[in-house]
N, C-alpha and C positions, 0 to 999 in steps of 0.2 A: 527450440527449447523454450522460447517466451510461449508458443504457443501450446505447449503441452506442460508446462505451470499452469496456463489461465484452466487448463481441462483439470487438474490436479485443485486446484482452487474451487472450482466448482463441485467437485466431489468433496470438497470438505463441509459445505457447506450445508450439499446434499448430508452428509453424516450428522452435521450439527443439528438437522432439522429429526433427523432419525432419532439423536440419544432421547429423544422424550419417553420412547418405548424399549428402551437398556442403556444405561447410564455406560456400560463397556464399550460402546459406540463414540466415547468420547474418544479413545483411545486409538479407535481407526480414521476420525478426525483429526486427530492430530500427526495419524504418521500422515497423510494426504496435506496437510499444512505444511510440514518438515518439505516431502518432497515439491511443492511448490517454490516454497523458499530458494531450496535447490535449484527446479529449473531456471524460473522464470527471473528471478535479482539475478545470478550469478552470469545469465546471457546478459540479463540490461545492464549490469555496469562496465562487461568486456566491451561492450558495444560503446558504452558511453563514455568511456576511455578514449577506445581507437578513433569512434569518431567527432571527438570535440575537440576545436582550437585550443591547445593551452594557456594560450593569454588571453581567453574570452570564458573559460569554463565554470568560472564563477557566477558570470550572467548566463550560463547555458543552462546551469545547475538550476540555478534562480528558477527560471522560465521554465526547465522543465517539470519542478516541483510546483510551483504557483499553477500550473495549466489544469493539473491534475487536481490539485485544492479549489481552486475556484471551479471547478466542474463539479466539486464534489460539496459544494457550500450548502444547498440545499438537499442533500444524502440523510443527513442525522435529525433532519426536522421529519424528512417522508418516511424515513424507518420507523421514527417514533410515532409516525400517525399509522405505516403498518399495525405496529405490534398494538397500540393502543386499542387499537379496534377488531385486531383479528387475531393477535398474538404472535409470539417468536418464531412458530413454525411458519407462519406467511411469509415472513421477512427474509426466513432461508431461503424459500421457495422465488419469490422473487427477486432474490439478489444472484439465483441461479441461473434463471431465464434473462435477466439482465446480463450476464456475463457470458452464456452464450452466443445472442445480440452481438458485445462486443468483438465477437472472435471473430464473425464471417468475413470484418475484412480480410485481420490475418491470415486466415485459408483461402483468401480468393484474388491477393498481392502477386504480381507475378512474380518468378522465379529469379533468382539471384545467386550470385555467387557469393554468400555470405560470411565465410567461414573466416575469422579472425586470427592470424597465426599467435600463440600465447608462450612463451618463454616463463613458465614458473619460476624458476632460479632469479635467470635477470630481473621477473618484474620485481620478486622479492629483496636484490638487491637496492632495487632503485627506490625503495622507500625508507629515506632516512627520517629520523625525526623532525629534523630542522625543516623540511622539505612539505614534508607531509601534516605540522602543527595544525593548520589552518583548516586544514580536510578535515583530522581527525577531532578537532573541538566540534565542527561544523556537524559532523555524522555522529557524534554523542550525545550533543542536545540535539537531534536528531530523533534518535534513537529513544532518550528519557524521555521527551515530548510526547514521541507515538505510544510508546508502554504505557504513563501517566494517562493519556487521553483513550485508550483503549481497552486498559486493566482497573486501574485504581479508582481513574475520576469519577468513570459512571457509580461505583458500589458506592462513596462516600456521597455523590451528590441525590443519589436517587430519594432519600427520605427529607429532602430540602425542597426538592421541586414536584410540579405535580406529578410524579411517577414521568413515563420511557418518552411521552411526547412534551415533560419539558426538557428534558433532555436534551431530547432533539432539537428544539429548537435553539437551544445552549448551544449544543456543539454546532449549531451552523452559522450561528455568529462569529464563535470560535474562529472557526474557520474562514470565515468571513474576516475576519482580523490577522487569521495567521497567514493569511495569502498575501494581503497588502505589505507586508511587515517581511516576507518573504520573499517579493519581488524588488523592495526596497532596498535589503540587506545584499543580493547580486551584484548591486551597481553599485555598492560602497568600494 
C-alpha cells in the first residue's frame, strides 16, 4: 500500500506537469493525490502504531519526522533553482524521476509477512480524549504548519522575495529550523 501511494504520487505529479496544456487535468491530479493520501498515510500510521514502543513514541515520532525534514532541508532551495531557470514543468518532471529512485528499494525488500490485524470498533474505542490530547494538539499544528507552508505562504511571500528561488531558499532554512525544533520537542 505505501508502495502503490508512492506510484499514485507520482502520477500526480506527472498530471501537475500536464495541466499547463488543459487546466481540467487539474482535476485528475488531484483524484491521484486523494488516492495517495489513501494509500500510502493510512498504511504508515497502521504500521506506525503497531510497531512503536508506547512510552517511547514521542521520540520515535520525533525522529521519524526530523529524518524525513532534515533530508528534505535543501528540497525547496533546488526546486526553486529548478523552476528559476527551467520552470514548473522541470520541477514536476524531476520530482517524478526522483521518486521513482526512491521506490526501488521498496520493490526489491524481501518479502514479509506484513499484514497488521486492525480492529476498527476497538481502535475507535480506545481513543478517549483525555488519552489522545497530546497526539491530537501535536497532529493539528501539524497539520496547520504543512497547509500554511504549502498553500498560503508561498502566494503571500512570493512578491517580497526575489520570485520561486528565494523562496526556496526561505523554506530550506525553514526547515532547517523546523527539524531542530522538532527533534527537540520528542524528548520533552
Amino acid at each position: 500500500s505505501v508502495f502503490w501511494g508512492n506510484v499514485s504520487l507520482i502520477f500526480y505529479y506527472v498530471f501537475l506537469a500536464l495541466a499547463r496544456f488543459d487546466p481540467i487535468v487539474f482535476i485528475i491530479a488531484a483524484i491521484f493525490a486523494g488516492i495517495q493520501l489513501a494509500l500510502y498515510w493510512t498504511a504508515f500510521h497502521i504500521y506506525f502504531a503497531e510497531l512503536t514502543d508506547d512510552g517511547s513514541q514521542g521520540k520515535e515520532l520525533s525522529l521519524n519526522s526530523s529524518i524525513g525534514a532534515i533530508a528534505s532541508i535543501g528540497a525547496p532551495a533546488f526546486g526553486g533553482l529548478i523552476i528559476g531557470f527551467f520552470g514548473y514543468y522541470a520541477v514536476f518532471i524531476v520530482i517524478s524521476l526522483l521518486m521513482v529512485l526512491a521506490m526501488i528499494p521498496l520493490k526489491n525488500l524481501p518479502k514479509q509477512n506484513d499484514k497488521v490485524p486492525l480492529d476498527i470498533l476497538k481502535t475507535i474505542s480506545m481513543l478517549s480524549p483525555k488519552k489522545e490530547l497530546r497526539s491530537l494538539m501535536a497532529f493539528s499544528g501539524m497539520g496547520i504548519s504543512q497547509t500554511t507552508a504549502e498553500v498560503f505562504w508561498p502566494v503571500f511571500v512570493l512578491p517580497i522575495l526575489a520570485g520561486v528561488t528565494g523562496i526556496g531558499l526561505m523554506g530550506s532554512l525553514i526547515a532547517l529550523f523546523g527539524s531542530v525544533s522538532a527533534i527537540c520537542v520528542g524528548y520533552l
